[in-house]
N, C-alpha and C positions, 0 to 999 in steps of 0.2 A: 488346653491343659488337661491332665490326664482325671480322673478324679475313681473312686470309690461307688459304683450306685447301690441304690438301699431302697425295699420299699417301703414306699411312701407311707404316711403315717395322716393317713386321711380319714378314717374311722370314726364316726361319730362315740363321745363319751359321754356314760352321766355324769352330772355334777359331782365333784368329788368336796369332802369335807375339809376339816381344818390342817391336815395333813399334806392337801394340796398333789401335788408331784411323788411323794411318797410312798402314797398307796397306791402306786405303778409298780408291780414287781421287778419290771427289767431296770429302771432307773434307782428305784429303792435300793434293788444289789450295787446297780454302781456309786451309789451313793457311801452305801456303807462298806464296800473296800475301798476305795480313795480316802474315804475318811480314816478310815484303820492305817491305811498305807501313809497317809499325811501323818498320821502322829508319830508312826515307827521314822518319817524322816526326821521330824521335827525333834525325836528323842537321839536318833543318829548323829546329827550333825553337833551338837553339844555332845553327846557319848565318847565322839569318833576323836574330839579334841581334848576331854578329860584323857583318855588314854594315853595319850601324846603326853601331855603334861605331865599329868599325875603321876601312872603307870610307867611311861618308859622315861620319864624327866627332860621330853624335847624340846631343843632350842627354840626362840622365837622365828628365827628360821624355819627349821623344819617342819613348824605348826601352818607358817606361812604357806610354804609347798605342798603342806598337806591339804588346804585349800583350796589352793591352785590346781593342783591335780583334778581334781571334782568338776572343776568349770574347761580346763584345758581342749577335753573335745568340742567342745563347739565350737573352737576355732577352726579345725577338722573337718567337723559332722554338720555341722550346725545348716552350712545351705544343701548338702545334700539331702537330709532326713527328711523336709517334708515331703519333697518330690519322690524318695522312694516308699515312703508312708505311705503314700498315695496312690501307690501301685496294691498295695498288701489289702486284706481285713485290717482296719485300724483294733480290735477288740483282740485279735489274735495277735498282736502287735503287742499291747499291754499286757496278757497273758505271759508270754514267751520274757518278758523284760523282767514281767514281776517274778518269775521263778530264777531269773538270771540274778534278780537285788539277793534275793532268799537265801542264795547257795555264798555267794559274795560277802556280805554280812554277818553271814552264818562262821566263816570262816575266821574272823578275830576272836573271839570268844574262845572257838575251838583251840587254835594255837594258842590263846592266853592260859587254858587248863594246863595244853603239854608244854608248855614252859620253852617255846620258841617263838612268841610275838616278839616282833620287829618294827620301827618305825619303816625301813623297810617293804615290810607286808601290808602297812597301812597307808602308804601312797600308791603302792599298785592297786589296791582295793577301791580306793577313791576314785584313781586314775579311770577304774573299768566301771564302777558304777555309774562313773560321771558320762560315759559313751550310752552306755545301757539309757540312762532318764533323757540324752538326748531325745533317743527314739522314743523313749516314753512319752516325756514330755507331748513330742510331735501330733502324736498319735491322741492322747487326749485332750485334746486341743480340738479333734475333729469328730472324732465319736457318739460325743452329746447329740447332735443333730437325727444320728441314726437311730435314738431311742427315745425322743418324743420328736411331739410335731411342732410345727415351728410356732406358731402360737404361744408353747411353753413355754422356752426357748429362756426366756428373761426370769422367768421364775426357776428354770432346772439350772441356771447360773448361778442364782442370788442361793440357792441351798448348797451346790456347791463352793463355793466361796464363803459361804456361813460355815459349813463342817470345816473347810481348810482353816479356816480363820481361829476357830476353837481349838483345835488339834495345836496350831501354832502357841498359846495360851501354855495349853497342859504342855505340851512336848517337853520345854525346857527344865519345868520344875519335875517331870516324871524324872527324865535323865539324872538330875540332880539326885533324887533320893534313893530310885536304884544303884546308881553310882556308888553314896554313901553307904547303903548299906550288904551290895553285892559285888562291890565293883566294877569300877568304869569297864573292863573288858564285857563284863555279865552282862551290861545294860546293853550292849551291843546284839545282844539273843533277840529281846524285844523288839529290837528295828526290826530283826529278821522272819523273828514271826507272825508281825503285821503284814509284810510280803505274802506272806501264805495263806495268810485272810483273804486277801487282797484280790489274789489268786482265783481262788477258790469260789469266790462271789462272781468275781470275770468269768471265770466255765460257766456258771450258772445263767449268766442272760442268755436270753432265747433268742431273741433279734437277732441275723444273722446279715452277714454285707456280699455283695458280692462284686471281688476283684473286676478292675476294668480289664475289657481284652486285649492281648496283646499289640491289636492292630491297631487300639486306641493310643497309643503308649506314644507322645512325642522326646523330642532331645531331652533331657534333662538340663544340660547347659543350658540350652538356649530357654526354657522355660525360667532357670534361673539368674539367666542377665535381665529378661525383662522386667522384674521384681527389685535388681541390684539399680539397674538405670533409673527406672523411676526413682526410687530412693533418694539418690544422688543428684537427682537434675531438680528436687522440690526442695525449696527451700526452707520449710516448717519442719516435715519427714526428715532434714539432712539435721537441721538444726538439734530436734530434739534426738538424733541418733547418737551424735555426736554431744551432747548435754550426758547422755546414758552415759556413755560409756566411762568419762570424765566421772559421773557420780560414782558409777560403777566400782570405779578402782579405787576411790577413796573408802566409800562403804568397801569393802572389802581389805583394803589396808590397816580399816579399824578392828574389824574380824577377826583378822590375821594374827592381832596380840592382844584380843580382849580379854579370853580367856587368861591369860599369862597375865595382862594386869591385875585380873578381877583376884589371881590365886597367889601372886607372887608379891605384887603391890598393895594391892589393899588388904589382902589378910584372908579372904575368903575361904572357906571348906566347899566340898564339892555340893552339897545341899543350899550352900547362900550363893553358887555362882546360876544355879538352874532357877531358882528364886527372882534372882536381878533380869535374868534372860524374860523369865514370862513376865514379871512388870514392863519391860520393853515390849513386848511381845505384845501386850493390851494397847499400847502405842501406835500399831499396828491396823488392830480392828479397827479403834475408834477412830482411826485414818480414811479408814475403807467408807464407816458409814459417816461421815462428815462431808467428804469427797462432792457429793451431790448439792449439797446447802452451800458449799462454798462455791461452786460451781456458779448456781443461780444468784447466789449474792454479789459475786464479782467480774462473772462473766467465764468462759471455761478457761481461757487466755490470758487474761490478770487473775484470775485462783490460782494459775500454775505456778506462775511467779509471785501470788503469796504465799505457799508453802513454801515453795525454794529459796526465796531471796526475807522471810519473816518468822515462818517453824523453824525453818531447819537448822538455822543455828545456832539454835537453845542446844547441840551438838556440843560445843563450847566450853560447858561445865562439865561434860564427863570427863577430861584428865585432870581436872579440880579436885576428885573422889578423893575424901582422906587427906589433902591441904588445899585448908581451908574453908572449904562447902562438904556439909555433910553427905556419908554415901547416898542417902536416900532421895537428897537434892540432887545430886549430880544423876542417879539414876531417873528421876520422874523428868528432868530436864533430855535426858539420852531420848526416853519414852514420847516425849513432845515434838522429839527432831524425827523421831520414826513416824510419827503421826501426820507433820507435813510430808515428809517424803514419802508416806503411800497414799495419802490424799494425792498427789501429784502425778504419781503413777497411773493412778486411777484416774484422772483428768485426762494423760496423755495417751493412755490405752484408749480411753473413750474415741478419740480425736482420731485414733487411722482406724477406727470403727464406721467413723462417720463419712471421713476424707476420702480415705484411702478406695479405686477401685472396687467393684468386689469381687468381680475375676480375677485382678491381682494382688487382694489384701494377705491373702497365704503366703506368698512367696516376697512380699513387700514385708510382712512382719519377721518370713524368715532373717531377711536379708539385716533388719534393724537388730535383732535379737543376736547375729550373730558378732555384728558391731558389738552392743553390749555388752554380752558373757566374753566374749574374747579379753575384756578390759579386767573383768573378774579376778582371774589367774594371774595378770602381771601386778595388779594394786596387791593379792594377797603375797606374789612372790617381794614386792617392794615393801611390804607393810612388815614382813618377815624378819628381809633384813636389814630394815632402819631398826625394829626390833632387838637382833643382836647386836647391831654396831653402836646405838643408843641407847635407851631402852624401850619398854610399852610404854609408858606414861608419854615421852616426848614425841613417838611414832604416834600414837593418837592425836597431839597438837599437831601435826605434820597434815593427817592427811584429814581433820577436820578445816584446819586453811584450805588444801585441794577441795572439798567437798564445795565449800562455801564460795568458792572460785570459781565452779564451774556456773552458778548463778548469770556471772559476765555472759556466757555462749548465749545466754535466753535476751542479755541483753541488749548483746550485739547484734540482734535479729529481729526480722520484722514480728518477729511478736509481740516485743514489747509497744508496739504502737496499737495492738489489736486488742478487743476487749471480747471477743470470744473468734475459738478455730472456726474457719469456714468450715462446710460440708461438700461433700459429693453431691453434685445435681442431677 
């Protein structure tokens, strides 16, 4: 397989203080444009939907495909990008993406001024962003390793996933209040101008990669059936791919008309729907750091199956909001089922970390990842239009049944008999 080389980061350091990995300048930069870039999404993806609603008054349909569109390339891109990643600078890779988010986001706001936004304009916009954060995605993904040494490695993860984690907190509630009080188009500038933070910090690392040579360069295909077969022929890897994907479209079904519930049904203003998102949102974190204690308490194999099959469907009371259980119940209840399902996540990422090859854990995760996102797009095209045909409130009971259903795949597999994943020996 083709790969990226870098030199090594072999250099003896002094002891650094309480800052740890931060007071590394090349890391510190990337630290704080992803973290800038993570909140402009986090502020986006709420922004991108009050628009829809508020602003152009879009069907539950249309809200749905406007999701859709976002996730849609990776059914496309998805197993090409690492492989072509891999040929590039991954740092020049992020660069070139984050000025492509910049101009793209930049773009609603502008037509909201001159008075030609379209729902229209705002699924192509989705559509091309959502190809652009493939390659992003990809490419950050691999990068890290090129700007500390491997030693770090577990600490320059746990800060990035600290800032992503936080950003996802604030995102929602920012969106919210810029929304109320500049409009949802305006709040759309803010995505745009974290891109350019984003940017601008990316020029700035020093550390540089250098491209493999061309005569290094094998099939692509063929680099990417070896990563699809294995997938396919293992039985845990198949199981939880196919579990994704299932959750996938359910999360995402819900997605699809929360907004439209949270404004249309329950009564919400644009300040109390960004509010409800980051209490979900804390759902989230506290998922992330629980992940490990449930892990050793249960084993990583029956943890995964107590968040799925015991968190997640405190899921249940969210279309309760407003009859019967108060909103704030049904919201802390939504926040408990986010909290099993990224504890879980975190369990199962752990598991093809451990499992999986390591010559072919890249192109094995492409290949699970593109299962996954591909489910994205059609639960939010589904979640849409049970939306218009039904409404939010009963598309939510809909595809919280799907959600909690896909529990069965974990337990019609040899998981349920295991009390932690094997490893890679």
């Amino acid at each position: 397989m083709s790969r990226v080389d870098v030199e090594p980061k072999v250099e003896e350091r002094p002891p650094r203080g309480r800052w740890g990995l931060l007071a590394e300048p090349d890391f510190r930069r990337l630290w704080i444009g992803e973290t800038t870039s993570g909140l402009g999404t986090a502020v986006g993806n709420v922004a991108l939907a009050l628009v829809a609603v508020v602003t152009l008054g879009a069907s539950p349909f249309m809200v749905g495909l406007l999701t859709a569109s976002a996730w849609l390339p990776w059914l496309f891109l998805g197993l090409t990008a690492g492989a072509w990643v891999d040929r590039w600078p991954r740092r020049t890779v992020m660069l070139v993406c984050d000025l492509a988010l910049l101009v793209l986001f930049a773009s609603v706001p502008v037509a909201g001024w001159l008075g030609v936004l379209t729902i229209g304009q705002l699924v192509v916009v989705a559509l091309l962003t959502g190809a652009v954060k493939v390659f992003f995605s990809t490419a950050y993904g691999a990068v890290v390793p090129s700007l500390v040494a491997k030693p770090d490695l577990l600490e320059a993860n746990v800060k990035l996933r600290a800032g992503e984690s936080a950003v996802e907190i604030a995102g929602p509630g920012v969106a919210g209040v810029v929304s109320q009080l500049f409009g949802a188009a305006t709040g759309m500038l803010l995505d745009a101008v974290t891109y350019l933070v984003s940017a601008l910090f990316l020029g700035a690392i020093e550390t540089r990669e250098k491209p493999p040579a061309r005569a290094a360069r094998q099939s692509i295909v063929r680099e990417i059936g070896e990563g699809v077969r294995f997938l396919v022929r293992d039985p845990y890897l198949r199981t939880l791919a196919c579990f994704g994907a299932v959750g996938n479209l359910a999360l995402n079904g819900i997605q699809a008309v929360q907004t439209v519930f949270l404004v249309r049904g329950v009564g919400l203003d644009q300040g109390g729907v960004g509010l409800v998102f980051a209490v979900v949102s804390v759902g989230g974190l506290v998922g992330a750091s629980v992940a490990g204690r449930i892990a050793r308490r249960f084993g990583t194999a029956r943890g995964l199956l107590v968040c799925e099959l015991v968190v997640a469907p405190f899921i249940l009371l969210l279309p309760t909001a407003g009859r019967g259980v108060p909103l704030p119940v049904s919201v802390l209840a939504w926040a408990v089922a986010v909290c099993g399902v990224v504890a879980g996540n975190v369990i199962a990422g752990s598991f093809y970390q451990t499992y999986c090859p390591p010559e072919l854990i890249g192109r094995i995760r492409a290949s699970a990842s593109t299962v996954n996102y591909s489910a994205i797009p059609v639960g939010a095209l589904l979640g849409g239009y049970l939306g218009g045909v039904l409404d939010s409130r009963t598309t939510i009971w809909i595809m919280s049944a799907v959600l909690l259903s896909a529990g069965l795949i974990l337990l019609a597999s040899p998981i349920r008999s295991l009390r932690n994943f094997p490893e890679h020996s």
